[in-house]
C-alpha positions as CSV (number, residue, x, y, z in Angstrom):
1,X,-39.7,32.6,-68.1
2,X,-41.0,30.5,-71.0
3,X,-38.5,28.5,-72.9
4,X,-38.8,29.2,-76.1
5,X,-35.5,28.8,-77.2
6,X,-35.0,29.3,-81.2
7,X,-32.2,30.6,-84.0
8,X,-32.1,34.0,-84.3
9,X,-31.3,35.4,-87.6
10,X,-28.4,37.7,-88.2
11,X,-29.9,41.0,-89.6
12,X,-29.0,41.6,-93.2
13,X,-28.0,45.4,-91.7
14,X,-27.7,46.1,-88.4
15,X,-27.1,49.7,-87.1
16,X,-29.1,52.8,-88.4
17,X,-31.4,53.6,-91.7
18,X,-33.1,56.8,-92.3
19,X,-35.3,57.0,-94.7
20,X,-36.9,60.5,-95.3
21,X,-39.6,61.3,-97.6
22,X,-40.9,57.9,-98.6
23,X,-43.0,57.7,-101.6
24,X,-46.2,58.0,-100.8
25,X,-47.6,55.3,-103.1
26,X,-45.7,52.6,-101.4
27,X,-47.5,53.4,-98.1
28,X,-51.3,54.3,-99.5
29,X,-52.2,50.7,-99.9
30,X,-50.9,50.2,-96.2
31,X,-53.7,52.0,-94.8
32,X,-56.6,50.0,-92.9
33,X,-59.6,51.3,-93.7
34,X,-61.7,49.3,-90.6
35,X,-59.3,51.9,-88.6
36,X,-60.0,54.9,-90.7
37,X,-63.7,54.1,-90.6
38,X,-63.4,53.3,-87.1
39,X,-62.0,56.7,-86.3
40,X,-65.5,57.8,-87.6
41,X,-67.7,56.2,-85.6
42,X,-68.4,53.8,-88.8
43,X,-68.0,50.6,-87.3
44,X,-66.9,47.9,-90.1
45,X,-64.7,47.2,-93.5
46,X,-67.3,47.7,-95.9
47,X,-65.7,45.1,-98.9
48,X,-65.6,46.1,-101.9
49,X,-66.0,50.2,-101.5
50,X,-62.8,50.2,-103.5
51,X,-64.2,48.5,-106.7
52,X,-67.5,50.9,-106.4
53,X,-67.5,53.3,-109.9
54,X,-69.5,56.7,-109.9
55,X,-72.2,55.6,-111.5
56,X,-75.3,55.4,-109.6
57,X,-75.9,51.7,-110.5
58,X,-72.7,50.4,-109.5
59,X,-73.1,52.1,-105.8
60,X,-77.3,50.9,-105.7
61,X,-75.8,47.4,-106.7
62,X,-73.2,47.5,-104.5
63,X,-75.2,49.1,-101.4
64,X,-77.6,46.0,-101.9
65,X,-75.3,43.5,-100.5
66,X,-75.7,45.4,-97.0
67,X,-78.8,44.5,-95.0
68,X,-81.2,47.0,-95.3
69,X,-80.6,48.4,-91.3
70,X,-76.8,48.8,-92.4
71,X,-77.6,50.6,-95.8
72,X,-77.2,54.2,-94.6
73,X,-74.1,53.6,-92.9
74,X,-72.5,52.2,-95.9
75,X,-73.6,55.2,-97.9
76,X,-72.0,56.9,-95.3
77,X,-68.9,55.5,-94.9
78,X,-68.9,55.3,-99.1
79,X,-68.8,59.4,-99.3
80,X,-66.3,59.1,-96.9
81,X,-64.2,57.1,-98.1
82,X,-64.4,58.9,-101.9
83,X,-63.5,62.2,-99.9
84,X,-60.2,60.1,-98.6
85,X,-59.3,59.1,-101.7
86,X,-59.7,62.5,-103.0
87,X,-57.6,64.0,-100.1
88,X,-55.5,61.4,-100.8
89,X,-54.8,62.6,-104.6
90,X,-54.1,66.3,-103.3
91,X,-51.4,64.6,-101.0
92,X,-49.8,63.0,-103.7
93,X,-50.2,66.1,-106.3
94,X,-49.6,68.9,-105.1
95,X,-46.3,66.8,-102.1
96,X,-47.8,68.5,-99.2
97,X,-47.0,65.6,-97.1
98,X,-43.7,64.2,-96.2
99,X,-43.4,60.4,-94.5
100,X,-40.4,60.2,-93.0
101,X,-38.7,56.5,-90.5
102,X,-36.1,55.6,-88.8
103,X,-35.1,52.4,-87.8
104,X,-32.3,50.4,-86.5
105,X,-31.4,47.0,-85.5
106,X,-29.1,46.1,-82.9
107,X,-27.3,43.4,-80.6
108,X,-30.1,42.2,-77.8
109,X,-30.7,39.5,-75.3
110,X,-32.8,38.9,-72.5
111,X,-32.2,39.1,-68.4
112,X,-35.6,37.5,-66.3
113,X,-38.1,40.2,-67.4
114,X,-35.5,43.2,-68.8
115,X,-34.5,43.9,-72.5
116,X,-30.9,44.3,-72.9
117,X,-29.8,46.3,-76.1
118,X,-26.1,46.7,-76.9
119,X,-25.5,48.9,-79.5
120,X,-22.3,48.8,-79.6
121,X,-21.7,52.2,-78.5
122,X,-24.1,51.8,-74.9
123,X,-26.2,49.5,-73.3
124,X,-29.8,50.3,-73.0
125,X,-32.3,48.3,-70.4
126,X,-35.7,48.4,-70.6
127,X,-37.5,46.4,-67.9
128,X,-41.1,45.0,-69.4
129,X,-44.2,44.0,-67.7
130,X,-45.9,40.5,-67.7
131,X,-49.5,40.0,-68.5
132,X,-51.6,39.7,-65.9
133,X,-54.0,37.2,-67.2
134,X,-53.1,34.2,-68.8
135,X,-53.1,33.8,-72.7
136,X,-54.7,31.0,-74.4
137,X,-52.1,29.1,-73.7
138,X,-52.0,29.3,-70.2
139,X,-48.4,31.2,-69.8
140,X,-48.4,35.0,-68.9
141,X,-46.7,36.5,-71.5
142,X,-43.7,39.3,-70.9
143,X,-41.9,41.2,-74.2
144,X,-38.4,40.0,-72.9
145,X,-39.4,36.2,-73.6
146,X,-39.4,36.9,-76.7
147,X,-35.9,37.0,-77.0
148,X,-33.1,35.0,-76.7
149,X,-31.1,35.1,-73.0
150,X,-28.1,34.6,-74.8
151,X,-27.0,36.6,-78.7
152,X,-30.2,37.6,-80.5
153,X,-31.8,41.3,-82.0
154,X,-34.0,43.9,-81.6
155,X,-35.6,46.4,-83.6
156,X,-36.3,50.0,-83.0
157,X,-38.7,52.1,-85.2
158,X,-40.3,55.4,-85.5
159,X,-42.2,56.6,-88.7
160,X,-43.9,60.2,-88.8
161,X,-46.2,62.4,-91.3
162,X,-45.8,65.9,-91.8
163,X,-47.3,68.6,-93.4
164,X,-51.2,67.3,-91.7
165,X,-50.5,69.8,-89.6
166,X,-50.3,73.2,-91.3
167,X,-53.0,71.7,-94.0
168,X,-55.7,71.2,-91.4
169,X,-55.1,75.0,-90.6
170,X,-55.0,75.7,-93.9
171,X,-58.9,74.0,-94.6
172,X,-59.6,75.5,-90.9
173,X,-59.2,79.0,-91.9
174,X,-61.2,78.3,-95.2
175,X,-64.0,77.3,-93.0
176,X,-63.6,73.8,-93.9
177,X,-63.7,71.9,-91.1
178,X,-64.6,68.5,-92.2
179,X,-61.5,68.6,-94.4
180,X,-59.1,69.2,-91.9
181,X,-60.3,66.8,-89.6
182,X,-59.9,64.5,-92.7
183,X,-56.3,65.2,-93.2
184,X,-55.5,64.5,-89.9
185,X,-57.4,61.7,-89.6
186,X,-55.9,60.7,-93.2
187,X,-52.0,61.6,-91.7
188,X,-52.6,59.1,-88.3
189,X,-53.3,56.3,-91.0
190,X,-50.4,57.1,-92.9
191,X,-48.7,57.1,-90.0
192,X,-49.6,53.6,-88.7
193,X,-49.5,52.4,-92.8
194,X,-45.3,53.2,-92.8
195,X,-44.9,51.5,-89.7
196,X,-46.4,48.1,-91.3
197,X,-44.4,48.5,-94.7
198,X,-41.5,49.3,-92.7
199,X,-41.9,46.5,-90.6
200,X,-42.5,44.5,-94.5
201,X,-39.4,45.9,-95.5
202,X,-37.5,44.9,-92.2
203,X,-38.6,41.4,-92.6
204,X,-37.7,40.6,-96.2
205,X,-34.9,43.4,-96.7
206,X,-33.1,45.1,-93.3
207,X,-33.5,42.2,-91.0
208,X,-34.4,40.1,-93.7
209,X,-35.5,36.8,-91.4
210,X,-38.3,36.0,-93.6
211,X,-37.2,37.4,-97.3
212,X,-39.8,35.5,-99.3
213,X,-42.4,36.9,-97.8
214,X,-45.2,37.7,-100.6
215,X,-46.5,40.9,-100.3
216,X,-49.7,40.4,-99.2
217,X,-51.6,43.4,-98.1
218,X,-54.5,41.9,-96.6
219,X,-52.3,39.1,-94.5
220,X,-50.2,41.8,-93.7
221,X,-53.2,44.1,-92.3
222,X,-54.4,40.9,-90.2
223,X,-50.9,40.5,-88.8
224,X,-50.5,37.2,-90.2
225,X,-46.7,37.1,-90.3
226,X,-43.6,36.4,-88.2
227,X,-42.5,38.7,-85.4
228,X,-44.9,41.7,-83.9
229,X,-44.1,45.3,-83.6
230,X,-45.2,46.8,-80.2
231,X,-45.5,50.3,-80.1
232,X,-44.8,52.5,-77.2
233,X,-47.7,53.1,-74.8
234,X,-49.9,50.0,-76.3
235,X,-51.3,46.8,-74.5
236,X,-48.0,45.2,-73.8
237,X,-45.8,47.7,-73.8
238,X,-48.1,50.8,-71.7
239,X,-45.3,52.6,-70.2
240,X,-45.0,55.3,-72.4
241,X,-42.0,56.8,-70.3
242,X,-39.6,53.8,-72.6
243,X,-40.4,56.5,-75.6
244,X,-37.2,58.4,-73.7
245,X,-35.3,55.4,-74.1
246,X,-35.4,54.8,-77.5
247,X,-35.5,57.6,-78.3
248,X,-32.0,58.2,-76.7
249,X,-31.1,55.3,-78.9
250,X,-32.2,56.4,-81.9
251,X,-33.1,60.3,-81.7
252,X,-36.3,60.6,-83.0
253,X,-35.2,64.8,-84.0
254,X,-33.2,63.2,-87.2
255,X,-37.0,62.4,-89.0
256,X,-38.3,65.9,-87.2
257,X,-40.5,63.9,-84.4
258,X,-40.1,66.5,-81.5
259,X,-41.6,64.5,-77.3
260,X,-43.0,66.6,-75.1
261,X,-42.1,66.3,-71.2
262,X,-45.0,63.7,-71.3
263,X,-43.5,61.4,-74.0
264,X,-45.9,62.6,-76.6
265,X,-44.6,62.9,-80.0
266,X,-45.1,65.9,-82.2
267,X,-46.3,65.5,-84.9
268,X,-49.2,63.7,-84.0
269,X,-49.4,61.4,-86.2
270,X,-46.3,59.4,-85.2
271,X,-45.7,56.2,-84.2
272,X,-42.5,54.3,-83.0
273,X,-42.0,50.6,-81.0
274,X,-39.7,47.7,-80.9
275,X,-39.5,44.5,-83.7
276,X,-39.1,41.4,-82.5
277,X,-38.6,38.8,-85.0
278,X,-39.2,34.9,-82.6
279,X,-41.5,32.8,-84.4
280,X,-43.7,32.9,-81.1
281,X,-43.8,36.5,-80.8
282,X,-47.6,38.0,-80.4
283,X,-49.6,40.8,-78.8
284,X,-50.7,40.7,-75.4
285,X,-52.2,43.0,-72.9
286,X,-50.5,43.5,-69.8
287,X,-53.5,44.7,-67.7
288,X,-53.9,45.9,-64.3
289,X,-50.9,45.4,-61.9
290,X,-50.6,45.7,-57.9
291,X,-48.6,47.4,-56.1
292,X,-45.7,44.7,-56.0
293,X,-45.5,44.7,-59.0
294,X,-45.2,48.6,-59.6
295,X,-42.6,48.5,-57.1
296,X,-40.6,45.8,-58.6
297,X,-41.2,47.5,-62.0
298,X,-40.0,50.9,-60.1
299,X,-36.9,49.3,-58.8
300,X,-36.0,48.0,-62.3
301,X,-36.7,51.3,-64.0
302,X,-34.4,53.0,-61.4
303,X,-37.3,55.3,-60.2
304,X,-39.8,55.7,-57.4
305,X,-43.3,53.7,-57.3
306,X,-45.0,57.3,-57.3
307,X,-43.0,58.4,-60.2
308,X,-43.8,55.3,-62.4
309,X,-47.6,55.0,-61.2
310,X,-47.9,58.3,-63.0
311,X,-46.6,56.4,-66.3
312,X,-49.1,53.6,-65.7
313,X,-52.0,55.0,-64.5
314,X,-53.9,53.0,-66.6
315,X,-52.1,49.9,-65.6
316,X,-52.8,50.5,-62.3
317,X,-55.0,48.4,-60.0
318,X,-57.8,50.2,-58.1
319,X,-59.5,49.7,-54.7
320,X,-62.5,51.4,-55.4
């Protein structure tokens, strides 16, 4: 393990928060719009689309600062973006979307490769895999190193959006399909906006490790702050089967997120991870591990190798 030793903060409020139908116009300006474009096949961040008027000079004059190859595409992803702000307004207007998170902050230390999470009512371990390749560094980074071997804290979120759902059916049986695609495309960005301003809030408010944080959007969308917030089935934290975990923790019913046998949460667009606040904390991708390392994994996670290659399949290194 890396020694990275450092002073962890007390949290301002450890335990539980639930915080159920958060306005929506503190999340909006959360969203990333390279992601929602992404999502659309429209590659790019398009700057300035937000400043863009209706008038048909403004968008010539402001579709003449693309090259002339990447004109359409920006007209494209202009009309979208005009029909997600729209969608946007009928969310807001008519409250047919409801953002609800949960989070909670607890007791934590490290042991070799495993989190250990005391919550003063159990003790939760969850075992965490180390990168396979090194970083720039040179070290091969693990979650646990991120914390302290001794008294430190963890975070555990969860945010979700509902309401996408039963709209998208709504504009499906209209014969709309474009705008209920839209919705849900519009819910997973909500969904991934409340977990960055409730990871804003936990650093200035709940946790409160860095409280004069300024509230930067754009920093905050380039992750250009103290501490990361891995979520469950991503590079460096791939076994989706730790959803059960925190979820056990935390139960995930009390904001109406429902996991299916596979660890997929309903609704859809839901996310939930871990916060660590070390100054040193970053995002990593595990990649592919042998089978030594699936067994050792396996022993930790108190299953069998066949059970947990099923939860890492992806993880998993091939012969072929």
């Amino acid at each position: 393990m890396k020694n990275m030793s450092y002073i962890p903060i007390k949290p301002n409020k450890k335990g539980f928060t639930e915080l159920m139908d958060i306005d929506l116009r503190n999340i909006v300006p959360f969203i990333n719009r390279k992601f929602f474009f992404r999502a659309w096949r429209l590659g790019g961040n398009y700057p300035g689309i937000a400043s863009v008027c209706d008038c048909g000079s403004c968008k010539t004059s402001w579709l003449m600062t693309f090259d002339k190859a990447e004109r359409d595409k920006a007209e494209e992803a202009l009309m979208l973006y005009r029909d997600a702000q729209a969608e946007l307004r009928t969310f807001l207007n008519e409250h047919c979307i409801t953002v609800n998170a949960v989070l909670a902050i607890y007791d934590a230390r490290s042991e070799n490769d495993d989190i250990i999470i005391d919550t003063g009512e159990r003790v939760v371990t969850i075992p965490t895999l180390r990168q396979q390749t090194p970083s720039l560094d040179g070290y091969c980074y693990a979650l646990s190193d991120f914390l302290s071997p001794t008294n430190d804290y963890i975070g555990i979120f969860a945010t979700t959006v509902h309401g996408a759902e039963k709209l998208a059916e709504i504009y499906e049986s209209e014969g709309n399909t474009y705008r209920a695609i839209l919705a849900k495309t519009l819910a997973d960005r909500l969904a991934e906006a409340s977990a960055e301003y409730l990871h804003y809030q936990v650093r200035t408010k709940y946790w409160g490790y860095v409280p004069d944080e300024a509230p930067d959007v754009s920093r905050i969308l380039k992750a250009r702050y103290q501490g990361i917030r891995p979520a469950v089935g991503y590079p460096s934290l791939p076994d989706q089967s730790v959803i059960f975990d925190l979820d056990a923790v935390v139960d995930f019913r009390k904001i109406g997120i429902r996991l299916t046998e596979n660890g997929a949460m309903y609704p859809n667009a839901s996310v939930c991870g871990l916060y660590f606040a070390h100054p040193a904390s970053k995002y990593f991708m595990v990649g592919k591990i042998d089978d030594e390392q699936l067994n050792n994994y396996a022993l930790r996670r108190h299953r069998t190798a066949e059970e947990m290659r099923k939860w890492l399949v992806g993880n998993i290194k091939s012969d072929f």
